[in-house]
N, C-alpha and C positions, 0 to 999 in steps of 0.2 A: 330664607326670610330674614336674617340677621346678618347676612353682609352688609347692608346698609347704615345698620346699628356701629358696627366695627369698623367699616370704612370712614366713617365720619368722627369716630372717637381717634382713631389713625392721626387721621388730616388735623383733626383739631390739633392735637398734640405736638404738632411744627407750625414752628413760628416763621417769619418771613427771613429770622438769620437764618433759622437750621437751614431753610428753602437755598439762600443765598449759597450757603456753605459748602450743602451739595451738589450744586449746580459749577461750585469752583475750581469742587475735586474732578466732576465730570470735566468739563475742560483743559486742565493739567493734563488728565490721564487721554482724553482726546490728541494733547502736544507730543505726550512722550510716545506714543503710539508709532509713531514711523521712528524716533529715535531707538527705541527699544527692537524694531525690527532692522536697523540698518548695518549693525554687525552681523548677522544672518544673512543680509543681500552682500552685504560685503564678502563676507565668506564663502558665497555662493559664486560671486562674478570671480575671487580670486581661484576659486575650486576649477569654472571654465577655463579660465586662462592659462593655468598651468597645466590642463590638461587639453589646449589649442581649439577650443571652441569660443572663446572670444578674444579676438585682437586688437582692442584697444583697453589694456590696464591700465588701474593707476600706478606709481610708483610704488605705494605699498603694497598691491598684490602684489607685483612683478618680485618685490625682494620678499615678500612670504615664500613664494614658491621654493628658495631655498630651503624652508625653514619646512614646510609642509609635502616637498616630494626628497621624501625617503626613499630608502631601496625600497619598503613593502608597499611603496603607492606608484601599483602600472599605468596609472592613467597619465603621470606628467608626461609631456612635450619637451625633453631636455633642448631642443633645436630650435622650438619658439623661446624658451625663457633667456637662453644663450644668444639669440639674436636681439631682443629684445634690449638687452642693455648694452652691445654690440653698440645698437644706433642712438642707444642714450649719452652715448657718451659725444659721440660726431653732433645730435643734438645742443647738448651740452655748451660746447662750443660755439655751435651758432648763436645761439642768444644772446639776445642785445641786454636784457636785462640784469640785475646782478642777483645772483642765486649764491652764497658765500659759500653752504653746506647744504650736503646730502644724508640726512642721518635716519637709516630706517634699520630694520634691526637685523638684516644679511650685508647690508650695503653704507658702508659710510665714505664721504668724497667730498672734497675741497675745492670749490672753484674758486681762482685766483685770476686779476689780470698784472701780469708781469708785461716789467719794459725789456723790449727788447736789448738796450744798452748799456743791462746789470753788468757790475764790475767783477763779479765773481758768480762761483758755483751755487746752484739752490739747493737746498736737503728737505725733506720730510718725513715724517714720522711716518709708520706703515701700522701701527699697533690693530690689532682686527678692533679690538674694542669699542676704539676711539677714531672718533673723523680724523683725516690727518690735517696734522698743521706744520708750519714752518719753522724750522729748527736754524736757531743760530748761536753762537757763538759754543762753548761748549756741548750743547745740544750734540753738534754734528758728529758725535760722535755714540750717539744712541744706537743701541742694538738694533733694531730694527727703522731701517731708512731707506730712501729713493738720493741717488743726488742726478741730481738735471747738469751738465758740464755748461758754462757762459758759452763755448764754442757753438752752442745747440742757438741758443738764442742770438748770440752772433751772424749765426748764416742768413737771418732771418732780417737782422736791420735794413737792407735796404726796399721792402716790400712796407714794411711798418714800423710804427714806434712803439706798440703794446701788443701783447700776445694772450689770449687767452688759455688756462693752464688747468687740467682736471685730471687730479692722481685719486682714483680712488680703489679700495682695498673689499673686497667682498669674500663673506662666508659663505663657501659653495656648500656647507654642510655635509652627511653621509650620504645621497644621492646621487645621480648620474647625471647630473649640469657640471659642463662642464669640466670633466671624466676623462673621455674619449675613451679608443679602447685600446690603450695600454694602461687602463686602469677597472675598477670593478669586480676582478674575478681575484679568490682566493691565489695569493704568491705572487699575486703579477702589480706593476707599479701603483707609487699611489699619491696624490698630491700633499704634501707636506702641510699640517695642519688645516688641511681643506682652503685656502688660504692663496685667493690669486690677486695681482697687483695689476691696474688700470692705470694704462698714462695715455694721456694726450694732448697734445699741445698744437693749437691753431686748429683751422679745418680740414686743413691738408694732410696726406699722410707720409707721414717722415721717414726715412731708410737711409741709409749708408753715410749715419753718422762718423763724421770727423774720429770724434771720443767718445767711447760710449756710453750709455746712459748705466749706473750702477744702482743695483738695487741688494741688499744688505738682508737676510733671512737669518734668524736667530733661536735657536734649538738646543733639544738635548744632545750630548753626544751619540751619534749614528752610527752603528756598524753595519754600513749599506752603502752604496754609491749614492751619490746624488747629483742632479741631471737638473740644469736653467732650461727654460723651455719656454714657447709662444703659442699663441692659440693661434691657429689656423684656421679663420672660417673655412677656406675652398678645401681641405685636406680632407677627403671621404666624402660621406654622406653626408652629415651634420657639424664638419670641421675639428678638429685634433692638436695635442700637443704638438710642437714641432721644434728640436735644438735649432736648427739653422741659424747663424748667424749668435749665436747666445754662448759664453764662454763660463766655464765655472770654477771656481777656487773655494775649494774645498778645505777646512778650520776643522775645529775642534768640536765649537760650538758655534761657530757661522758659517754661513755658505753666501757667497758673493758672488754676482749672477751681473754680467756685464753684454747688453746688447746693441748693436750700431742700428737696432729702429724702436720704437715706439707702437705698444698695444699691450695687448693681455699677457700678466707673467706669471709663474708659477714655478715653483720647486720640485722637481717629482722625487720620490726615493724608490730606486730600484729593488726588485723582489727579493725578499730574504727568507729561506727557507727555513718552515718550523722544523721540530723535531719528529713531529707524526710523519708527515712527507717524504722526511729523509730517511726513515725507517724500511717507509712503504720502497720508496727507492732504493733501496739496500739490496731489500728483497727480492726485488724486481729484477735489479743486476743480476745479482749473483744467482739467480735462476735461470736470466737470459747465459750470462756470460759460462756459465756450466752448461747448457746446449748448444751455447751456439764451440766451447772447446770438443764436443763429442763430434759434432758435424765437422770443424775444420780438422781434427784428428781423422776420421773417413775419406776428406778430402786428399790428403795428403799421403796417408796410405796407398788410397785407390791410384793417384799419379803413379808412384812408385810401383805398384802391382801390375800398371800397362808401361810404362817403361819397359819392366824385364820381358814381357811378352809381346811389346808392339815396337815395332823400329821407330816409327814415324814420332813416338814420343821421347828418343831418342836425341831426335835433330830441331825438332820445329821449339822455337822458342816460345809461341804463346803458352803452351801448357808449363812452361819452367816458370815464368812468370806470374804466371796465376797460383801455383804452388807458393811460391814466392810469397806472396801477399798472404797467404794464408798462413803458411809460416809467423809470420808480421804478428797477424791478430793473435794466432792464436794465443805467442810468447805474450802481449799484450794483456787478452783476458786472465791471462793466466797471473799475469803478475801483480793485475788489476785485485782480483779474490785475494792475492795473499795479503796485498793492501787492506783491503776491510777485514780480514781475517785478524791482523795483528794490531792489537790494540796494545804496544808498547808506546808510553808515553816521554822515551828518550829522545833527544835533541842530537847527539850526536853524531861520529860519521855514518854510524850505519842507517841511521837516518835519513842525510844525504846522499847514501849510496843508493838508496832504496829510491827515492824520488828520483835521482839519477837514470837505473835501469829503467822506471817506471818511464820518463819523460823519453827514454832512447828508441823503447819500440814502441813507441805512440808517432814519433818522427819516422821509423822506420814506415810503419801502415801509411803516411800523410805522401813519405817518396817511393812508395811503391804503389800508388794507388797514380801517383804522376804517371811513372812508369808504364801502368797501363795504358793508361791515356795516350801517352808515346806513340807506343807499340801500335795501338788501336788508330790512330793517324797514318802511320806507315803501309797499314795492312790498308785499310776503308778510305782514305782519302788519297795519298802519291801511289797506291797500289801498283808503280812501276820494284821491277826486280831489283832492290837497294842492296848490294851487299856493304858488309861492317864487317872488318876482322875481327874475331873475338867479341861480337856482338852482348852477347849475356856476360861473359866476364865484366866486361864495361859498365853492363847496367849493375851490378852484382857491386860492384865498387860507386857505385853513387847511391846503392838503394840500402847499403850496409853502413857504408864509409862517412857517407857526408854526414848523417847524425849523429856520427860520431864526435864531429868537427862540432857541430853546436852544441850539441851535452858537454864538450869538455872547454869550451867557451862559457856555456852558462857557469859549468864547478868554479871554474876560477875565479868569479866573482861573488862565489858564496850565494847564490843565488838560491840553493837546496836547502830544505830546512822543513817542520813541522807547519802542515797550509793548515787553516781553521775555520770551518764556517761557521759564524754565530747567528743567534736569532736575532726579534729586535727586545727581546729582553736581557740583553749579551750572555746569553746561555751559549755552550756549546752544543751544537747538533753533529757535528762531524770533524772529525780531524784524519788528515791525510800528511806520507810524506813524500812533498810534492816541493813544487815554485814559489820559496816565499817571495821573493824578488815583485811588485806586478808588474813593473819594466819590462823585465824580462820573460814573465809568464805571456804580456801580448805578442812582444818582437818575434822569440822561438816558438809561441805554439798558434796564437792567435794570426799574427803574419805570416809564418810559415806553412799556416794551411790555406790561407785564401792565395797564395800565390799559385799553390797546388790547386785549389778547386778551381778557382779564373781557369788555367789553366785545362782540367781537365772538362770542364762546362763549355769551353768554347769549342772544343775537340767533338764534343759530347752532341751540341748542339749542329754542328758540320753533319755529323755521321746521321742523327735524327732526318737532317732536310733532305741526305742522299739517299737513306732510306725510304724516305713517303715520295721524295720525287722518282724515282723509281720504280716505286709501287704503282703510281698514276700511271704509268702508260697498260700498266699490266691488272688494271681493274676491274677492266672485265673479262679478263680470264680465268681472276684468282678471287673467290670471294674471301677467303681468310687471312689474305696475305696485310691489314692493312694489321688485325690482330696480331699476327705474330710481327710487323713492327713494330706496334706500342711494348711488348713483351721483350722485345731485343734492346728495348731503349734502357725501359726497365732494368734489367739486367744490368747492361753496360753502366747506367748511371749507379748501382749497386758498387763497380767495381773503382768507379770514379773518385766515389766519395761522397757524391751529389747527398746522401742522410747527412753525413756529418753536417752540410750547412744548415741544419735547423736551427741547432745551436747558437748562430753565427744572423743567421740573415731572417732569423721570424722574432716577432716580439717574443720572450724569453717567459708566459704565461705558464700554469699549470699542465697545462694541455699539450704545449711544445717541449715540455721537460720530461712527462711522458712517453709521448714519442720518439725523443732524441733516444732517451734511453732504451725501449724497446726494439727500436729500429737497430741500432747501432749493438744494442747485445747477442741481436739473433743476425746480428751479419753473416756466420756463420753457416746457417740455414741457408742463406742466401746465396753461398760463396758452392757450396756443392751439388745446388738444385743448378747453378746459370753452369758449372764442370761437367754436369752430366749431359745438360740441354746441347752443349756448345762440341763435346767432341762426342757424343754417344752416336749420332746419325754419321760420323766419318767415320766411327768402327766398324759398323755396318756395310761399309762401301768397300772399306779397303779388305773387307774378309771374303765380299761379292767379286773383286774382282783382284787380278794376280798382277796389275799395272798399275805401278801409283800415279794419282791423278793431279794438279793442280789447281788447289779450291782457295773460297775467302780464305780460309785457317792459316793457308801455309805461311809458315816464319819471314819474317821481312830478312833473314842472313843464315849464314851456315856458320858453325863455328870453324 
């Protein structure tokens, strides 16, 4: 009964301002209403986009996406966001309009129209900061620059008089845009302050530049390689670093990165191992490489023990050769442990003697793993009756002698000395006495094993397709024959070498370093299980019967 009373004492008490006033604020607060929700929808359509449920961003999503996909957010689309500025840039270029700068907060970029009948070179600035601009006169010599060569825009004058020009520098942030995968995973490479360089010039796409386009990277000092590199859309799945064509000059504190096309550029620094890793790897060896000396120690026995009691081991050369290699390793591992065992921090000869021996039967396992290979052609592919005088003396003198020739090639040039691998805090993690030389560390070990694995991979690869073509005719009489070729392959590529190319021919990630070492520690294992498989069923025959027979096995010569 007294709302009435109240409501009207209420009302009386506003006057037609107050009325006004609040009727003002209502309206304000009505305007800011979608303003106040529109970073919300903003944040919402950039959310989509980076995670490929809407494909048309603005500019500023597209360059948050750097900023907001992290390693801990799975939902980004690194292959939308990457293609996205891909074609912003070929866009870029078509435009008639003038757009001077791109300034968002992953992505800053310069557009310029240049004539094509500049009398000299163009420079610009790369700073991530800052958009880039045009450096001249002293400028051109700022740490961080692009130069464009006149020869670029020279080839260009007879098509046009002006050129349109877009270098622009993006923060790919901790994320996977723009990554690929030799990056990402603990030890394995990684792009040089997240930090990739856009050029484009015209509509067209440019390659086989005259002079090449230089691009100028500026850092702390590195103890790590460092690799120029291009983005490849077509490369994999969602496209990849790629050296091709990109050359690098490696400083102090710059890296100069020189390539004959024009697109996305980036500095990668190759993996450098911590200290916990190299630990864990220590352990791992020298675990591996003390089972795998107990097994080629049995190996090597057990030859010698059928020797005295079999003729046929006697004469036939594969089992001398396969001793051989095991031989190889075993001095190998063994000199490998005394290696990490001795933690003497002298520089001198016995230093270089030690790298010396170390580097002699590491060559001896690389030509006697050829050797196989050899042997394994003569027997499985010309399988006609070859004799050789002095057949194993011969290999015996190449499989001993010739690393002797390049060990005492590399000593003379000093090449031996205390090797070092640092972290990237220039901490030591390991020291060996090894190759300081890296000339000489690629020529004698790095090309002296792929001549040997080419080699024995193409052998390798023969004896595979005579094996399984073979097996086809005989497939349906044999149901397990297809298994024990994959298991002969096996084997054989064991004897080749074919592990050591992890090292050599896979991205060099956590995972491959791993493996390289496990695989390659228990070669041993390896080396006595393919000894036993390979002559145990001829001991068998030759005890069954009182006429020796000839089989695959028999020796390609008689001494």
């Amino acid at each position: 009964m007294r709302l009435r009373p109240v409501m009207g004492e209420s009302l009386s008490q506003h006057t037609p301002t107050h009325l006004g006033t609040m009727l003002l604020q209502l309206f304000f607060l009505l305007q800011l209403g979608p303003c106040l929700l529109d970073p919300m929808r903003a944040k919402e359509r950039e959310n989509k986009f980076c995670s490929g449920e809407a494909s048309t961003p603005s500019q500023y999503a597209a360059a948050r996406c750097f900023v907001s996909c992290n390693r801990s957010t799975p939902d980004c689309k690194p292959k939308v966001i990457e293609r996205f500025w891909i074609k912003k840039l070929e866009e870029l270029a078509k435009e008639k309009s003038p757009v001077p700068v791109l300034d968002e907060t992953a992505v800053k970029a310069t557009i310029q129209n240049i004539a094509v009948n500049t009398s000299q070179d163009l420079f610009f600035s790369i700073s991530p900061s800052q958009v880039p601009v045009t450096l001249n006169g002293n400028e051109m010599e700022a740490p961080d620059r692009v130069r464009l060569p006149r020869s670029l825009f020279e080839s260009l004058r007879p098509n046009m008089s002006s050129v349109r020009v877009i270098l622009a520098v993006i923060n790919t942030g901790e994320g996977e845009i723009f990554k690929g995968s030799a990056t990402g995973q603990p030890s394995s490479s990684s792009v040089l302050d997240n930090r990739m360089v856009g050029i484009q010039v015209g509509t067209e796409p440019i390659k086989d530049l005259v002079e090449p386009v230089e691009i100028t990277f500026s850092h702390k000092q590195q103890h790590q390689d460092r690799q120029c590199v291009f983005w490849d859309d077509n490369k994999g799945t969602g496209g990849d670093w790629k050296p091709t064509g990109c050359s690098t000059e490696q400083r102090t504190n710059q890296t100069i990165c020189r390539c004959d096309h024009l697109t996305f550029f980036a500095l990668l620094l190759k993996p450098v191992l911590d200290a916990t890793t190299v630990k864990s790897l220590i352990r791992l060896s020298l675990a591996g490489c003390g089972i795998s000396l107990c097994f080629l120690f049995l190996t090597i026995i057990l030859y010698f023990a059928l020797r005295f009691t079999r003729q046929r081991f006697k004469s036939e050369d594969a089992p001398k050769i396969h001793v051989a290699l095991s031989i190889s390793l075993a001095l190998l591992n063994l000199t490998f442990i005394i290696s990490l065992r001795h933690k003497s921090s002298e520089q001198g000869a016995s230093c270089r003697a030690q790298g010396g021996i170390f580097h002699y039967f590491l060559l001896c396992c690389f030509t006697w793993m050829g050797i196989e290979a050899l042997h394994l052609y003569l027997l499985a592919i010309k399988i006609f009756n070859i004799y050789i005088s002095h057949y194993f003396l011969k290999l015996c003198l190449v499989g001993w002698g010739l690393p002797i020739l390049v060990v005492f090639i590399t000593g003379i040039t000093s090449s031996y000395g205390r090797y070092t691998i640092k972290d990237g805090a220039n901490h030591t993690t390991l020291e060996l006495c090894w190759i300081e030389n890296r000339t000489a560390l690629h020529i004698t070990v790095h090309g002296y094993f792929i001549v040997t694995f080419l080699f024995g991979g193409v052998i390798l690869g023969l004896v595979a397709w005579k094996i399984f073509h073979l097996r086809g005719f005989k497939a349906g009489k044999e149901q397990s024959s297809t298994w024990k070729g994959v298991i002969t392959v096996l084997g054989l590529s064991c004897l080749v070498g074919v592990t050591w190319g992890l090292v050599l021919l896979t991205p060099l990630g956590l995972t491959a370093i791993y493996a390289f070492t496990l695989l390659n520690s228990l070669q041993g294992v390896f080396m006595l299980i393919w000894f036993a498989i390979l002559f145990y069923p001829s001991l068998r025959k030759e005890s069954s019967s009182s006429t020796a027979k000839t089989n695959h096995s028999n020796s390609a010569s008689r001494e």
